[in-house]
KEKOL-758841 format. One record per residue (C-alpha): residue number from 1; x, y, z. Coordinates in Angstrom, 3 decimals, padded with zeros to 6 digits. Example, Ala and Ser with C-alpha at 12.3 -4.5 7.8 and 13.67 -1.06 7.14 Angstrom:
// KEKOL-758841
+-----+----------+----------+----------+
| seq |       c1 |       c2 |       c3 |
+-----+----------+----------+----------+
|   1 |  012.300 | -004.500 |  007.800 |
|   2 |  013.670 | -001.060 |  007.140 |
+-----+----------+----------+----------+
***
This chain:
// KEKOL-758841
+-----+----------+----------+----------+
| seq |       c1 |       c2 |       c3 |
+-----+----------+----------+----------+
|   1 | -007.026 | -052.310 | -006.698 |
|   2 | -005.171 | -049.213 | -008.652 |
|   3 | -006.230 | -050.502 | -011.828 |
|   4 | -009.919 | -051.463 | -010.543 |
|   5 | -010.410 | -047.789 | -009.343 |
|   6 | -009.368 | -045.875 | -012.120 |
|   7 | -011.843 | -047.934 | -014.457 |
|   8 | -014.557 | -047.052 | -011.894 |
|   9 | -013.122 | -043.099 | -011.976 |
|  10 | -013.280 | -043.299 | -015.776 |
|  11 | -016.884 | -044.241 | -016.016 |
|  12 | -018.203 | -042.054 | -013.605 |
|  13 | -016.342 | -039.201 | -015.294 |
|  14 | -018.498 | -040.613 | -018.884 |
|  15 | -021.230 | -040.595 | -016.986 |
|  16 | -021.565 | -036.975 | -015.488 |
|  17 | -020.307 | -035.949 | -019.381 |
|  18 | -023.057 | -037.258 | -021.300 |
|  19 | -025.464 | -035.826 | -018.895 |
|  20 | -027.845 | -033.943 | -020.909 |
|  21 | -027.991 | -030.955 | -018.606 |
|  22 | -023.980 | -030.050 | -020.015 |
|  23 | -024.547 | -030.883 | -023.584 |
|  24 | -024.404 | -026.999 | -024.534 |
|  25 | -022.466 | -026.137 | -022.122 |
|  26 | -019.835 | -024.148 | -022.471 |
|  27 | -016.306 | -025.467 | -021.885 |
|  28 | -014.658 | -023.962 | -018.887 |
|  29 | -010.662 | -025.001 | -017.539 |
|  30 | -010.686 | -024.525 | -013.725 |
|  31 | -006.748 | -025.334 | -014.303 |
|  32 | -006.289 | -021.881 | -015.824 |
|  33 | -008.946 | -020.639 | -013.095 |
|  34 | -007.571 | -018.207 | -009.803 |
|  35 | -010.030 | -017.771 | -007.325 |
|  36 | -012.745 | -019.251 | -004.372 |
|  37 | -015.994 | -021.621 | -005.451 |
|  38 | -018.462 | -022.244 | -003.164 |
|  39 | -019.783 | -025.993 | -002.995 |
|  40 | -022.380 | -027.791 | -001.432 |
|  41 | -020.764 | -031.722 | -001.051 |
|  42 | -022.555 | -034.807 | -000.205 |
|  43 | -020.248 | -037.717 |  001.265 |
|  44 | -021.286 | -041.355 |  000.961 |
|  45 | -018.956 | -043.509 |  003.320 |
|  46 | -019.130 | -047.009 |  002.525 |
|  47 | -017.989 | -048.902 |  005.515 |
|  48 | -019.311 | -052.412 |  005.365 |
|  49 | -015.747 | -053.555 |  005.171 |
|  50 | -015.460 | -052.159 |  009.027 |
|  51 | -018.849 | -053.909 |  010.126 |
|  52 | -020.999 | -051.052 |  009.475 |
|  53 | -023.177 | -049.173 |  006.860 |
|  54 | -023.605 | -046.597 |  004.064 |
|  55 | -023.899 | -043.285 |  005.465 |
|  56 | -024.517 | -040.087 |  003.674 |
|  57 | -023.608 | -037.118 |  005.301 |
|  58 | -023.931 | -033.199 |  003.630 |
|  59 | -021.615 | -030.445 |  004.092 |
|  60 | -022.445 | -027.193 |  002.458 |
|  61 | -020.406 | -024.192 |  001.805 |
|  62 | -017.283 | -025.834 |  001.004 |
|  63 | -014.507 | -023.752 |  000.145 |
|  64 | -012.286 | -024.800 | -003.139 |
|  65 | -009.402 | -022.311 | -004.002 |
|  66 | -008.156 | -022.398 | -007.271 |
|  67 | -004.789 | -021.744 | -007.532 |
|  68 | -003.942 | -021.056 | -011.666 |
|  69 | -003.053 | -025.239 | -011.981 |
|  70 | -003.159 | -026.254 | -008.545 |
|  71 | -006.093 | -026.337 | -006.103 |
|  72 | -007.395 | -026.718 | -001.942 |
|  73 | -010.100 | -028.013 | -001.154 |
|  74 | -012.276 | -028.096 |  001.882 |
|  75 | -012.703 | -030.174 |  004.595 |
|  76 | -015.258 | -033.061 |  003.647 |
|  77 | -014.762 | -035.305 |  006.407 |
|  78 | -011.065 | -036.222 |  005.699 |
|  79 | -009.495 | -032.463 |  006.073 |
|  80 | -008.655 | -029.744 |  003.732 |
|  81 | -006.572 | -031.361 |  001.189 |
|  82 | -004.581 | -029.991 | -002.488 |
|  83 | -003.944 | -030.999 | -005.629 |
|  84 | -002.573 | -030.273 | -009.089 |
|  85 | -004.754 | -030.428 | -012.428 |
|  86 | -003.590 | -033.080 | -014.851 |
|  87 | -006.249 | -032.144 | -017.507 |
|  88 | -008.371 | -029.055 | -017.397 |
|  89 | -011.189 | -030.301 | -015.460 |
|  90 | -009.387 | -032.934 | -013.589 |
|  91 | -008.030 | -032.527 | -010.132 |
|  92 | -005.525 | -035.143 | -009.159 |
|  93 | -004.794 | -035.523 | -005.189 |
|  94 | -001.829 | -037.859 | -003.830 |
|  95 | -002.313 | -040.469 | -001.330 |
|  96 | -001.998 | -039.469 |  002.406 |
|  97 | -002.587 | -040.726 |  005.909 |
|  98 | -005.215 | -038.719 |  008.403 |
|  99 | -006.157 | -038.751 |  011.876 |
| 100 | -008.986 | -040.801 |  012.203 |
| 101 | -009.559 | -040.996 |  016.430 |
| 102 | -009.250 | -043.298 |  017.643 |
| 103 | -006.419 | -044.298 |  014.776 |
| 104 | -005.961 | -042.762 |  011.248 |
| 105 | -006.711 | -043.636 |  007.893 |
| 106 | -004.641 | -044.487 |  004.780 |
| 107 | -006.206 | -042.355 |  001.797 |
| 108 | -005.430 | -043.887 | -001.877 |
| 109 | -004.840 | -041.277 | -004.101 |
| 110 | -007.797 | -040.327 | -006.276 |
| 111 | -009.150 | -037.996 | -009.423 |
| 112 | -011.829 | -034.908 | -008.706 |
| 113 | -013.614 | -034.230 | -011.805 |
| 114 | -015.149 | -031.324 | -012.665 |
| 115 | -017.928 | -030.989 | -015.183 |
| 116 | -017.356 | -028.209 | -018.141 |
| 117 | -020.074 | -026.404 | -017.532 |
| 118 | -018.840 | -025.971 | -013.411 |
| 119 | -021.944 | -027.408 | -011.479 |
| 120 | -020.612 | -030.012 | -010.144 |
| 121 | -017.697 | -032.701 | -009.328 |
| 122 | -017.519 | -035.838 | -008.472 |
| 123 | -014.861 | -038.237 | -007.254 |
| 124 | -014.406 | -041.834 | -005.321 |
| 125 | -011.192 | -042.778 | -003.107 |
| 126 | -010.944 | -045.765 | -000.624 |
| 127 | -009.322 | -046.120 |  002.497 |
| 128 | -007.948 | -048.354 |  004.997 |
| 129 | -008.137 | -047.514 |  008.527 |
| 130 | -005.974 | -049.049 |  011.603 |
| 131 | -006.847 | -048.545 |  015.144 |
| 132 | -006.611 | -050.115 |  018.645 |
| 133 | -009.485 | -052.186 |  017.954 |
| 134 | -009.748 | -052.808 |  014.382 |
| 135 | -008.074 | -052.662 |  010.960 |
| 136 | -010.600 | -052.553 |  008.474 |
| 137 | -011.456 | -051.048 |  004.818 |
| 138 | -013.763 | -048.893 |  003.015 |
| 139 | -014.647 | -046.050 |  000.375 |
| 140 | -016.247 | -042.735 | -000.185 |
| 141 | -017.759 | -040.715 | -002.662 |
| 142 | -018.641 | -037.154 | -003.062 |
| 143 | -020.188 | -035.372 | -004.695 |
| 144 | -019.693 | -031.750 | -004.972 |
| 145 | -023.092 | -029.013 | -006.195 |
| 146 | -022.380 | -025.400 | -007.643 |
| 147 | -025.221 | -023.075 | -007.954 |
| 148 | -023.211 | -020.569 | -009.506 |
| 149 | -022.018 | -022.003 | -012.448 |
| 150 | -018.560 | -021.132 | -014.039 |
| 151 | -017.120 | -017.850 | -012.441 |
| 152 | -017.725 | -014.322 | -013.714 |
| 153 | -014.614 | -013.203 | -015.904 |
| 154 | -012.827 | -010.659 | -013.849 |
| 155 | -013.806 | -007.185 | -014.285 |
| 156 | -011.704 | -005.245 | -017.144 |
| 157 | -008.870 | -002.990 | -015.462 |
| 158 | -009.530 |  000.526 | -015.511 |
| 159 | -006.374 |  002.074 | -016.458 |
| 160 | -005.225 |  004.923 | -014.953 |
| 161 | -005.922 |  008.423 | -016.357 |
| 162 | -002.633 |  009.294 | -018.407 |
| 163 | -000.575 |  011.634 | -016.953 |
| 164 | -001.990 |  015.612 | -017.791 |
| 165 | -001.184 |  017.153 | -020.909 |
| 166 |  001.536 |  019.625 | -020.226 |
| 167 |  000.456 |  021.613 | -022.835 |
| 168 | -002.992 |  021.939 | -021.993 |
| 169 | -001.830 |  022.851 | -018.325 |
| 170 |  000.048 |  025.166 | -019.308 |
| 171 | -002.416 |  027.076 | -021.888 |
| 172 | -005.404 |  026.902 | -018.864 |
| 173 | -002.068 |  028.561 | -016.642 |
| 174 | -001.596 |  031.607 | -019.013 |
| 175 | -005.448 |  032.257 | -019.594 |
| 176 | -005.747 |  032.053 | -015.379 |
| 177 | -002.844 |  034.111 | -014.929 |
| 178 | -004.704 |  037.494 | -016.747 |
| 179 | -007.407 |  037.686 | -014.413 |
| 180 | -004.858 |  036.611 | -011.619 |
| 181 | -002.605 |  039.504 | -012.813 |
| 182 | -005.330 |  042.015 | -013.228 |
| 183 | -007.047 |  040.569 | -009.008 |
| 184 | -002.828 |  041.111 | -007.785 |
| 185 | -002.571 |  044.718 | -009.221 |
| 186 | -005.993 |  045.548 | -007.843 |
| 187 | -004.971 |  044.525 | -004.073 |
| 188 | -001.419 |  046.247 | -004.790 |
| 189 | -003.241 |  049.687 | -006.087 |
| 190 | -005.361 |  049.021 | -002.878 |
| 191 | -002.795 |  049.110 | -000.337 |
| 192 | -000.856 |  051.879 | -002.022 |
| 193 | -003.998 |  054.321 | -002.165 |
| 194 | -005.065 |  053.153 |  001.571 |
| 195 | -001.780 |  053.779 |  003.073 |
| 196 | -001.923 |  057.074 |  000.893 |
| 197 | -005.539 |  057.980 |  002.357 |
| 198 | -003.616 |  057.194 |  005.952 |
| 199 | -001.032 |  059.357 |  005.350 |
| 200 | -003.017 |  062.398 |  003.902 |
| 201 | -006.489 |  062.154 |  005.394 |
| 202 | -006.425 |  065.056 |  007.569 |
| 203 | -004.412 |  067.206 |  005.365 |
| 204 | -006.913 |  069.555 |  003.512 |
| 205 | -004.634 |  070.121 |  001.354 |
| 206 | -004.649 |  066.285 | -000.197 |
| 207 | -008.841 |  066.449 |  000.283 |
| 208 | -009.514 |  065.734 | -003.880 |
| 209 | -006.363 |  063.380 | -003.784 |
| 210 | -007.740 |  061.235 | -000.683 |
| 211 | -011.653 |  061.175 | -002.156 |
| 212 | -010.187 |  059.779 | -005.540 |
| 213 | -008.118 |  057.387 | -003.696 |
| 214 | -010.986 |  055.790 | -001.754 |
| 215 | -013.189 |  055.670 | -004.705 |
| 216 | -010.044 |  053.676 | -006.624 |
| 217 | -010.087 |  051.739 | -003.698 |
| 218 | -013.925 |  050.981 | -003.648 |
| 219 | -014.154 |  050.161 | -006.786 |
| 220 | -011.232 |  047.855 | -006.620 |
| 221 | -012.741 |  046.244 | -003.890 |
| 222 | -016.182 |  045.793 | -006.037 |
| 223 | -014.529 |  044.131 | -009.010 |
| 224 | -012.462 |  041.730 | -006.898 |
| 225 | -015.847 |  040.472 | -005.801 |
| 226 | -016.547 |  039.186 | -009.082 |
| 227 | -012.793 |  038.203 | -009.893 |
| 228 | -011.656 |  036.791 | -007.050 |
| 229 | -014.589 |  033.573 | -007.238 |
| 230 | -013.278 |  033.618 | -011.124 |
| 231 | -009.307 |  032.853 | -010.455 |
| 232 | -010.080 |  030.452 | -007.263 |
| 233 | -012.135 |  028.181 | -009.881 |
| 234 | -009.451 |  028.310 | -012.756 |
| 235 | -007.124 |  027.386 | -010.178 |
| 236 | -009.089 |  024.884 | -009.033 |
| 237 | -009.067 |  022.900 | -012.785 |
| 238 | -005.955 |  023.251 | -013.051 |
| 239 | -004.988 |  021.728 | -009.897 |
| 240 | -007.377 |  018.581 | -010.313 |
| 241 | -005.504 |  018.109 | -013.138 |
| 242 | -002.042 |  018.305 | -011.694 |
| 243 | -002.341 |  019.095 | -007.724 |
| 244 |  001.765 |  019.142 | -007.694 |
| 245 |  002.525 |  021.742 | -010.721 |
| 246 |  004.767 |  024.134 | -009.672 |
| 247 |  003.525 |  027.081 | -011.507 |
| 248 |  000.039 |  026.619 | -010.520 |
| 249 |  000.798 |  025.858 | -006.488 |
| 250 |  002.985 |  028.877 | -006.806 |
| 251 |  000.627 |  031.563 | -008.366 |
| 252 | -002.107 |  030.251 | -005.758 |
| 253 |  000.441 |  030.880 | -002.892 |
| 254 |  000.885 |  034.596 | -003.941 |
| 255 | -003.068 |  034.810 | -004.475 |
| 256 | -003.467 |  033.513 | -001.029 |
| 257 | -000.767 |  035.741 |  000.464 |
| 258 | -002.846 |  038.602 | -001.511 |
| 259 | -006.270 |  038.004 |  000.429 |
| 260 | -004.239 |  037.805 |  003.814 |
| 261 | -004.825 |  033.955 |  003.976 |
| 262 | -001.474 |  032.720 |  005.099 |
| 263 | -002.168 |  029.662 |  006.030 |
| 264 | -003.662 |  028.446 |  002.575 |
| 265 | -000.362 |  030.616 |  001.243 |
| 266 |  002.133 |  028.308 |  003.170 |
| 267 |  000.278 |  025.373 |  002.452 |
| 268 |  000.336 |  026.399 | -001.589 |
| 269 |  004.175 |  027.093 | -000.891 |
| 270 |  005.037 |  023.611 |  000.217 |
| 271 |  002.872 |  022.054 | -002.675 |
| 272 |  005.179 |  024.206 | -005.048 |
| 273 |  008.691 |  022.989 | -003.787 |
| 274 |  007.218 |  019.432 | -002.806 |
| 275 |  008.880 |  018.773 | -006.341 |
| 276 |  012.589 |  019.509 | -005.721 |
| 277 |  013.625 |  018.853 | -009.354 |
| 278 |  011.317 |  021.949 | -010.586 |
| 279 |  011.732 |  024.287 | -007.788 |
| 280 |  015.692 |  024.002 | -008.631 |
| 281 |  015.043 |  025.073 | -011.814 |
| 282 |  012.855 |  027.599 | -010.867 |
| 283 |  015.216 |  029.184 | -008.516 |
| 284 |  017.951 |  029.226 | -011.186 |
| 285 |  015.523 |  030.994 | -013.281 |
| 286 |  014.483 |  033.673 | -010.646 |
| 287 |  018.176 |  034.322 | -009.476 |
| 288 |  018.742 |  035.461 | -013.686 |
| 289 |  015.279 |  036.958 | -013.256 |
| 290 |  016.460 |  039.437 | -010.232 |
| 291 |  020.120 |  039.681 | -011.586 |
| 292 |  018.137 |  041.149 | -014.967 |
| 293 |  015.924 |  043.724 | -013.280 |
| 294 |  019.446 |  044.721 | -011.001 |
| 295 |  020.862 |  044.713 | -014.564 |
| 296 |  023.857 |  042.661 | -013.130 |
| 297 |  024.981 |  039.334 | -014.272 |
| 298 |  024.010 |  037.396 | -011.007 |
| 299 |  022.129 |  038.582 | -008.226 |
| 300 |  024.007 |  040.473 | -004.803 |
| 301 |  025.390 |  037.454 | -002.711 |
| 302 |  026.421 |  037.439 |  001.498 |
| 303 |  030.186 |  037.579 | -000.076 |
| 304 |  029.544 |  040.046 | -002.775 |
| 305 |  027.314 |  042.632 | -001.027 |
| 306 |  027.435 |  044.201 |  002.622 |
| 307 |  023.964 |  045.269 |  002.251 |
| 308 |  022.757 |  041.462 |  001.554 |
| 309 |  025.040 |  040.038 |  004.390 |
| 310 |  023.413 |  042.336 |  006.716 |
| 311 |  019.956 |  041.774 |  005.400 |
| 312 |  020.720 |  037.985 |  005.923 |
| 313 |  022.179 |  038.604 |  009.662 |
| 314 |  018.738 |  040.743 |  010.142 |
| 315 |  016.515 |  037.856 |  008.331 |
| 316 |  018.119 |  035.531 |  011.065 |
| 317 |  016.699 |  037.124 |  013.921 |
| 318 |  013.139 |  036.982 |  012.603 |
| 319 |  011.941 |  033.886 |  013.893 |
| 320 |  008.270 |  033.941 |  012.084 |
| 321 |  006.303 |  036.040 |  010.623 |
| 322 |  002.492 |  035.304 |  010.500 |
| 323 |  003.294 |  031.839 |  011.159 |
| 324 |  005.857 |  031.071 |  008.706 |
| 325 |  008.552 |  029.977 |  010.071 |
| 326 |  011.856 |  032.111 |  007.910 |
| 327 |  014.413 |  030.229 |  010.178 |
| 328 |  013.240 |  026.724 |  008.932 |
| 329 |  013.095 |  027.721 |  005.441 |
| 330 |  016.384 |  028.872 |  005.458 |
| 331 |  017.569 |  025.753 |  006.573 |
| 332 |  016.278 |  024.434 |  002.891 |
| 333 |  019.608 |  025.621 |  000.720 |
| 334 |  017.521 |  023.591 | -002.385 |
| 335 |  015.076 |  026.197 | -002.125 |
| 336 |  016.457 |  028.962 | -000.110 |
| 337 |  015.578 |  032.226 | -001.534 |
| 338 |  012.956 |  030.886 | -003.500 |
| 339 |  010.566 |  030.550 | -000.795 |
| 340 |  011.548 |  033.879 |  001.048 |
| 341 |  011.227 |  035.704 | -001.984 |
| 342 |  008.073 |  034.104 | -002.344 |
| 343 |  007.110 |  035.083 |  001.121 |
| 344 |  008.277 |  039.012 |  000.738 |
| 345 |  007.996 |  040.087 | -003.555 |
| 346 |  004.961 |  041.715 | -004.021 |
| 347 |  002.455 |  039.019 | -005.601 |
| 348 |  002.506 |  040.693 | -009.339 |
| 349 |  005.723 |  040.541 | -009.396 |
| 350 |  006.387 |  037.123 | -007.678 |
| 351 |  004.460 |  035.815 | -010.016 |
| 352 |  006.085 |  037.218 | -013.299 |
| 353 |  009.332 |  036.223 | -011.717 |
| 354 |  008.843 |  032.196 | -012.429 |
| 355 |  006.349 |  032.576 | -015.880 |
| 356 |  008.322 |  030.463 | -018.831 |
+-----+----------+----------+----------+
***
């Protein structure tokens, strides 16, 4: 019977080749293939041997998953069932036993070949089936329909954009920072002549002083109206480029602080020391920064300096101030005194404090 079959599975296979419909088509190997077809499958059951007929029955939508070699497919009357590729369009399932109420059915094992251009398949098994009534023979074919033809190729991966150029972040950094420097200074000079007009506004004496003041401070106010859009959107670039650079996260946190906005400041903070490694550096770098301007060689320590160890036991008993919380931070040793100073330097010179 083995021998008979595979003579029969050999000329069908010729057959569905020389069809003239695949002559130019190209050849496809659904062994290499990884994915889900779609199949509309026609079953013939031959089961004269059981004292019946030929029926035909159609099942559409048929699932076969391609597995890169391997393959499962759908349930055509007999249940799901895989396989393993022995050529590249041939499909090779063992034999098996399946229910068959009210007994079950002895499968021979059997070829599913595909044609090369991927419309179709086609493959024969027999059967023998033993019950409480009968034992009895028979065979099926089906045939297997697919619209779509081979499958699309897989899209091309996109790689990911590389990594930004530190060097260009850096250069759009130092052009930001001037007009960042110059909108800082401006809201320093501001406070300094407003609590100046406070102090002096009823004092004839200080009349010219106070009217020069507020027109220093009005037209500081007028050019931050134009500067202020200017360093938010340089800012911005940079940020899209790298949302995690230090330098950028931190010059935006003192901006921030400038314009009263302390949430967006804290929020800038923690995207500054969100990378650890940098901000360590960068503290290193600000403790030789404030040692310089002390002119000492390292900055004024709890141990070293009464005045610090008070300031500390003072800085303790502020809980928060405009919603930042000093006690958490301080928890942080990575980054302690790099976020207070942050928090209480002027922004001009917070921001000189970290430049490379």
């Amino acid at each position: 019977m083995a021998g008979t079959y595979r003579l029969a599975a050999l000329a069908l296979f010729s057959l569905l080749m020389v069809q003239p419909a695949f002559a130019d088509a190209a050849p496809w190997n659904w062994s290499n293939y990884t994915g889900t077809t779609t199949w509309d499958v026609t079953a013939i059951e031959d089961e004269g041997g059981c004292g019946g007929g030929v029926y035909t029955y159609d099942y559409s939508g048929v699932i076969i998953q391609f597995r890169g070699g391997s393959a499962v497919m759908g349930d055509t009357g007999h249940a799901s069932v895989g396989g393993t590729f022995v050529s590249p369009n041939i499909l090779h399932i063992d034999s098996r036993t399946v229910a068959d109420p009210p007994g079950s059915s002895d499968l021979s094992a059997y070829d599913v070949f595909f044609t090369a251009d991927c419309t179709a398949f086609a493959t024969r098994y027999t059967w023998d089936y033993s019950g409480p009534y009968q034992e009895c023979s028979g065979s099926t074919r089906l045939n297997g329909v697919n619209s779509a033809g081979c499958p699309k190729p897989p899209e091309p991966l996109i790689p990911p954009p590389p990594p930004p150029s530190t060097q260009l972040v850096d250069g759009m950094i130092s052009s930001a920072r001037v007009d960042l420097d110059r909108a800082l200074g401006l809201r320093e000079l501001m406070e300094t002549q407003q609590a100046f007009v406070f102090q002096h506004m009823n004092d004839p004496a200080y009349a010219t002083s106070v009217a020069r003041a507020n027109i220093q401070i009005a037209n500081a106010r007028e050019e931050l109206k134009t500067l202020d859009p200017k360093v938010e959107a340089a800012y911005a670039a940079i940020l899209v480029r790298d949302p995690n650079n230090f330098n950028a996260n931190w010059d935006m946190a003192q901006f921030k602080k400038s314009e009263g906005q302390i949430p967006d400041f804290v929020r800038y903070v923690n995207n500054a020391l969100s990378d650890g490694k940098t901000a360590a550096t960068k503290r290193n770098d600000l403790r030789h920064y404030v040692a310089g301007q002390m002119k000492t060689a390292d900055v004024p320590t709890p141990e070293t300096s009464p005045f610090v160890r008070q300031a500390g036991i003072d800085g303790d008993a502020v809980q928060r101030v405009y919603g930042y919380d000093i006690a958490k931070q301080k928890e942080n040793k990575e980054n302690e005194g790099l976020n207070l100073f942050l928090f209480f330097t002027s922004g001009s010179l917070a921001e000189r404090a970290v430049r490379q």
